[in-house]
C-alpha positions as CSV (number, residue, x, y, z in Angstrom):
1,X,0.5,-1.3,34.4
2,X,1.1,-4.4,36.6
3,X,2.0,-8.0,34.8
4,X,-0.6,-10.5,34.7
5,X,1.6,-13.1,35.2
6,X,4.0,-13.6,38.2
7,X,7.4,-13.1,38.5
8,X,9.0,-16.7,38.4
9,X,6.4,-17.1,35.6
10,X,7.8,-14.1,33.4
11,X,10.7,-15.2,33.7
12,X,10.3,-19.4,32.7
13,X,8.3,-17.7,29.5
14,X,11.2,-15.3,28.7
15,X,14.0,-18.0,28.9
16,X,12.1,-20.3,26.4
17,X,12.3,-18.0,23.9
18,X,15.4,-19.5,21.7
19,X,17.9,-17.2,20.1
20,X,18.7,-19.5,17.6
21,X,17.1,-22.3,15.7
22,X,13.9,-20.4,15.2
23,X,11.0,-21.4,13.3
24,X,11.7,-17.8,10.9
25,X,15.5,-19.3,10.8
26,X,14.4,-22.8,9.8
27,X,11.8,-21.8,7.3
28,X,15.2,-19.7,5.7
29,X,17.7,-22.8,5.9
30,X,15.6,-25.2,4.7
31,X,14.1,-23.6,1.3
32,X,18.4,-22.6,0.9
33,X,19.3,-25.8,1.2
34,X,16.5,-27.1,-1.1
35,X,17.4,-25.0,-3.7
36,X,21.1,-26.7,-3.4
37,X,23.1,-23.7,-1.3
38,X,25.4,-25.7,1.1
39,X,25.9,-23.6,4.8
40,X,27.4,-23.5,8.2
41,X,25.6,-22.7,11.3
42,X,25.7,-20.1,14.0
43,X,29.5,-19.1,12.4
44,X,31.2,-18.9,16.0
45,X,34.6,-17.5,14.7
46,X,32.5,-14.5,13.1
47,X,31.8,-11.6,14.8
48,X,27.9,-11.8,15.9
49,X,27.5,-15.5,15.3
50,X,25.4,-15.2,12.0
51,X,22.7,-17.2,11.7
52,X,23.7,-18.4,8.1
53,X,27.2,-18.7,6.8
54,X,27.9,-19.1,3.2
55,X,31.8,-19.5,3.1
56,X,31.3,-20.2,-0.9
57,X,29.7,-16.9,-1.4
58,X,31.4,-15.3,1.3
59,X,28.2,-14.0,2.5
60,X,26.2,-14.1,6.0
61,X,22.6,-14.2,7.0
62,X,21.1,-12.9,9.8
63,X,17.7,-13.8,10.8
64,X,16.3,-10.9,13.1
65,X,13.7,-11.3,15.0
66,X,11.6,-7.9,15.3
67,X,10.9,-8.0,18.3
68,X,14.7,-8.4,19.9
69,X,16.4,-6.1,17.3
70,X,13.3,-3.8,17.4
71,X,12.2,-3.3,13.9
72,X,10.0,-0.9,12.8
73,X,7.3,-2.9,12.1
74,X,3.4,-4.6,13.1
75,X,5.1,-7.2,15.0
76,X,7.5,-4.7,17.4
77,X,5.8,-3.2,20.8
78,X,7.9,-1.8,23.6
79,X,6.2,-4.0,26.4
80,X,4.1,-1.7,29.0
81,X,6.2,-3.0,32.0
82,X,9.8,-2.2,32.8
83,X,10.0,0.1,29.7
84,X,13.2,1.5,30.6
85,X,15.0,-1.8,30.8
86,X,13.4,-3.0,27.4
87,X,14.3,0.7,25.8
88,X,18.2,0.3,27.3
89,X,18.2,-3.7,26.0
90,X,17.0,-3.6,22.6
91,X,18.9,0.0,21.7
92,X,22.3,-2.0,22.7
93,X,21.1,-5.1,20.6
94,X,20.5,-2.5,17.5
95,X,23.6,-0.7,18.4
96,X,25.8,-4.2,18.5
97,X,23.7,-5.1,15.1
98,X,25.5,-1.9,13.7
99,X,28.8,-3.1,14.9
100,X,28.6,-6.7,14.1
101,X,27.7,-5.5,10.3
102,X,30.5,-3.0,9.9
103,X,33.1,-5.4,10.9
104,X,32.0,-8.2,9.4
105,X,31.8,-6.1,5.7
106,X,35.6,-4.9,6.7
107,X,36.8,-8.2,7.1
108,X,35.2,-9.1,3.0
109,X,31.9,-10.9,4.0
110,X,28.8,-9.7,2.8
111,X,26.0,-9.3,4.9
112,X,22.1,-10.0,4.7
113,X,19.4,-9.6,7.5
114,X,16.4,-11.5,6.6
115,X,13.5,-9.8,8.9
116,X,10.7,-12.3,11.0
117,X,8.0,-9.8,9.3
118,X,9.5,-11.3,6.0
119,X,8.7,-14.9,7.1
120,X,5.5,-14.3,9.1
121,X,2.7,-12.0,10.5
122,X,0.2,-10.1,7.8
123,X,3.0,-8.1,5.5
124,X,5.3,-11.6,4.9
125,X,6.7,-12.0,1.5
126,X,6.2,-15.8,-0.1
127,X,8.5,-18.2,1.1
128,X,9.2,-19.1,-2.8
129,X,9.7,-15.0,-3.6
130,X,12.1,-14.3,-0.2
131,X,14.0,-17.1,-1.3
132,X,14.8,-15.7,-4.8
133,X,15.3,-12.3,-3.4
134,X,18.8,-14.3,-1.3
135,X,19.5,-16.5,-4.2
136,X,20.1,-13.2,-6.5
137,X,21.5,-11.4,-3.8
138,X,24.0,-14.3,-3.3
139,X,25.1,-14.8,-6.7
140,X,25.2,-11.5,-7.5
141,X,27.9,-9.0,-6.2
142,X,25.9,-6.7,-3.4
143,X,27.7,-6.5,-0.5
144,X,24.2,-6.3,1.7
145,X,20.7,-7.0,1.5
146,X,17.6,-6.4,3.9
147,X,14.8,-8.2,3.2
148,X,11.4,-6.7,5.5
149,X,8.2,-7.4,5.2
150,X,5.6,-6.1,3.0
């Protein structure tokens, strides 16, 4: 199936899509911070750059969007154009995901991945009831946590 968009237009909508700072990222920080946790951004000494870094509770937070990490969910489908490129890209994103975990929980931190289904699209979980979900999980003693939609 041929794109219905040009070239040179594919590509201006593909490089505004933001890998950080996302609206499912924002929603995350800002109910945190409301609810008094205190956090560093986009850790750049970490391994993966986590979205979320809680040096108190020596705990991380990923925010993943579905679509990028492919997620097995409503809001993941392998585009119908260049299928092999988008197969290659986002098994090496998952695969790096994987890694990124492992050596992050090696080195003491504990890790969460907060899924966009969880934030938005028709199985999200309330903002108020994801937000309780990391608050236990952070003052509790798990070393990870995946929160998905429905």
């Amino acid at each position: 199936m041929t794109d219905i968009v040009s070239p040179a237009k594919r590509s201006e909508m593909m490089s505004g899509i933001r890998g950080k700072n996302t609206k499912p990222e924002i929603l995350v920080r800002k109910a945190l911070h409301a609810r008094g946790f205190r956090y560093r951004l986009h850790g750049r000494r970490l391994p993966g750059k986590p979205d979320i870094v809680l040096p108190k509770y020596n705990a991380v937070i990923f925010v993943h969007g579905c679509f990028w990490h492919g997620h097995d969910c409503h809001l993941f489908k392998l585009p119908r154009s260049r299928t092999e490129f988008w197969q290659e890209k986002i098994k090496s994103n998952r695969e790096r995901d994987v890694e990124i975990r492992k050596l992050l929980l090696d080195n003491g931190w504990r890790v969460a991945e907060v899924w966009e289904c969880s934030v938005k699209g028709k199985l999200r979980i309330d903002l108020p009831d994801l937000i309780v979900r990391l608050v236990n999980w952070l003052t509790g003693e798990e070393p990870e946590l995946e929160v998905r939609g429905g």
